[in-house]
C-alpha positions as CSV (number, residue, x, y, z in Angstrom):
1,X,130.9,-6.8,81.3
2,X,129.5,-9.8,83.2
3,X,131.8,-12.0,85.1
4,X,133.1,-15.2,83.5
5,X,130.7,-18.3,83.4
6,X,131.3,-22.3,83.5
7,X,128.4,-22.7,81.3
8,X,128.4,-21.9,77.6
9,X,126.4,-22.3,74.8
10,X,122.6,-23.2,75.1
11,X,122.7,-23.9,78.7
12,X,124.4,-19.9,79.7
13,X,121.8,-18.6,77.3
14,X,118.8,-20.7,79.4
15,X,120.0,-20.3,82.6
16,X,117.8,-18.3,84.2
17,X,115.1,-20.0,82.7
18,X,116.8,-23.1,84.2
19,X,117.0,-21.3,87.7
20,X,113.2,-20.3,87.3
21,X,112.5,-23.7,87.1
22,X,114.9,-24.5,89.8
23,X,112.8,-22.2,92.4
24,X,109.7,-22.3,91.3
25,X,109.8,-26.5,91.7
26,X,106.9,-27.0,89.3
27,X,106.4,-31.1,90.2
28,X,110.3,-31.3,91.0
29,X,109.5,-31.7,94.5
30,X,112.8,-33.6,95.2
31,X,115.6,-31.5,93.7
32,X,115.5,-28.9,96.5
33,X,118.2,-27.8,99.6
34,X,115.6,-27.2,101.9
35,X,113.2,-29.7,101.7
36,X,111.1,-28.8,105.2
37,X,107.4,-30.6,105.0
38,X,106.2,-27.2,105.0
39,X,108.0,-25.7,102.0
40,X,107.0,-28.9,100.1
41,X,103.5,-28.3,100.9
42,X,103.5,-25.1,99.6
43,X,105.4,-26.7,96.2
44,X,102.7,-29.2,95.4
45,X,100.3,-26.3,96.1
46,X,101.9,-24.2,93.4
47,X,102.1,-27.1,91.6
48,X,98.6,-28.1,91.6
49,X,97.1,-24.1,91.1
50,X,99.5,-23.5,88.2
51,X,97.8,-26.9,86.4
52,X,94.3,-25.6,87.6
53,X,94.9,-22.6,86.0
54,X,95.9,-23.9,83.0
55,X,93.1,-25.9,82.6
56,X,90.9,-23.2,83.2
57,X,92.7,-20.5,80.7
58,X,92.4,-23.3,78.4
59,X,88.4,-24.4,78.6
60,X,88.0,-20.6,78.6
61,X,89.2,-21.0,74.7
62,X,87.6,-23.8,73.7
63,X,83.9,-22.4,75.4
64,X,84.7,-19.3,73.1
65,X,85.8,-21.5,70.0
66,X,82.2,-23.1,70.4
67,X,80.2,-20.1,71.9
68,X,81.8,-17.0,69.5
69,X,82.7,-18.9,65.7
70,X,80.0,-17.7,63.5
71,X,81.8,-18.4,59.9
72,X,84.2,-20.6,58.5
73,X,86.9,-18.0,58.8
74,X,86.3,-17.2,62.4
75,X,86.2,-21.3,63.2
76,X,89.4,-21.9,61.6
77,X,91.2,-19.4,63.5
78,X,89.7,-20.5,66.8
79,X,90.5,-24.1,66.1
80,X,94.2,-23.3,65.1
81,X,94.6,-21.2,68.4
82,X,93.0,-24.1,70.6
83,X,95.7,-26.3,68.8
84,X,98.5,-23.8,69.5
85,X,97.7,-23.9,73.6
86,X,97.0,-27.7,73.4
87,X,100.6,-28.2,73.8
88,X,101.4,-26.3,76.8
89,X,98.2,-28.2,78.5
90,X,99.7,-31.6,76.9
91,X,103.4,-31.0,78.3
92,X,102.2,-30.3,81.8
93,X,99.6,-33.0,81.9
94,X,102.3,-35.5,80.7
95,X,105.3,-34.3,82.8
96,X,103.1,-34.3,86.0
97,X,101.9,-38.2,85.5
98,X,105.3,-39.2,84.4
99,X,107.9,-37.4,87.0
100,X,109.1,-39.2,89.4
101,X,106.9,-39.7,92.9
């Protein structure tokens, strides 16, 4: 059995989703111990390849939604999946202009 906790509820059953976030630092350059220029370079560098990567997986779908959607069926499905990643690209995009410089 795991030791006690002083979290409950919804934050004990995110917390190591929460920690993820913690370490990985994604645009959260302030909130860190160790805060050396160097390990903040290499934050924003994460940072910046995660987003580009993102942005590439997600032109990927939308050149196959236009490039590989014969019918009517096929376009539906590729539109409704474009939609689905949309708002991971949407939430990053808007947390990186609007966190805190």
């Amino acid at each position: 059995m795991e030791g006690k906790s002083k979290y409950r509820g919804l934050v004990q059953d995110l917390w190591p989703n929460i920690k993820l976030m913690q370490v990985s630092g994604l645009y959260l350059l302030e909130y860190h111990e160790n805060d050396t220029p160097s390990l903040r370079t290499m934050r924003k560098m994460y940072s910046y390849m995660h987003t580009a990567l993102l942005l590439l997986g997600f032109a990927s779908i939308i050149l196959y939604l236009f490039f590989e959607s014969y019918d009517v069926d096929d376009y539906a499905a590729h539109t409704v999946t474009v939609l689905y990643f949309f708002h991971s690209v949407t939430r990053t995009l808007w947390f990186m202009m609007n966190v805190k410089k």
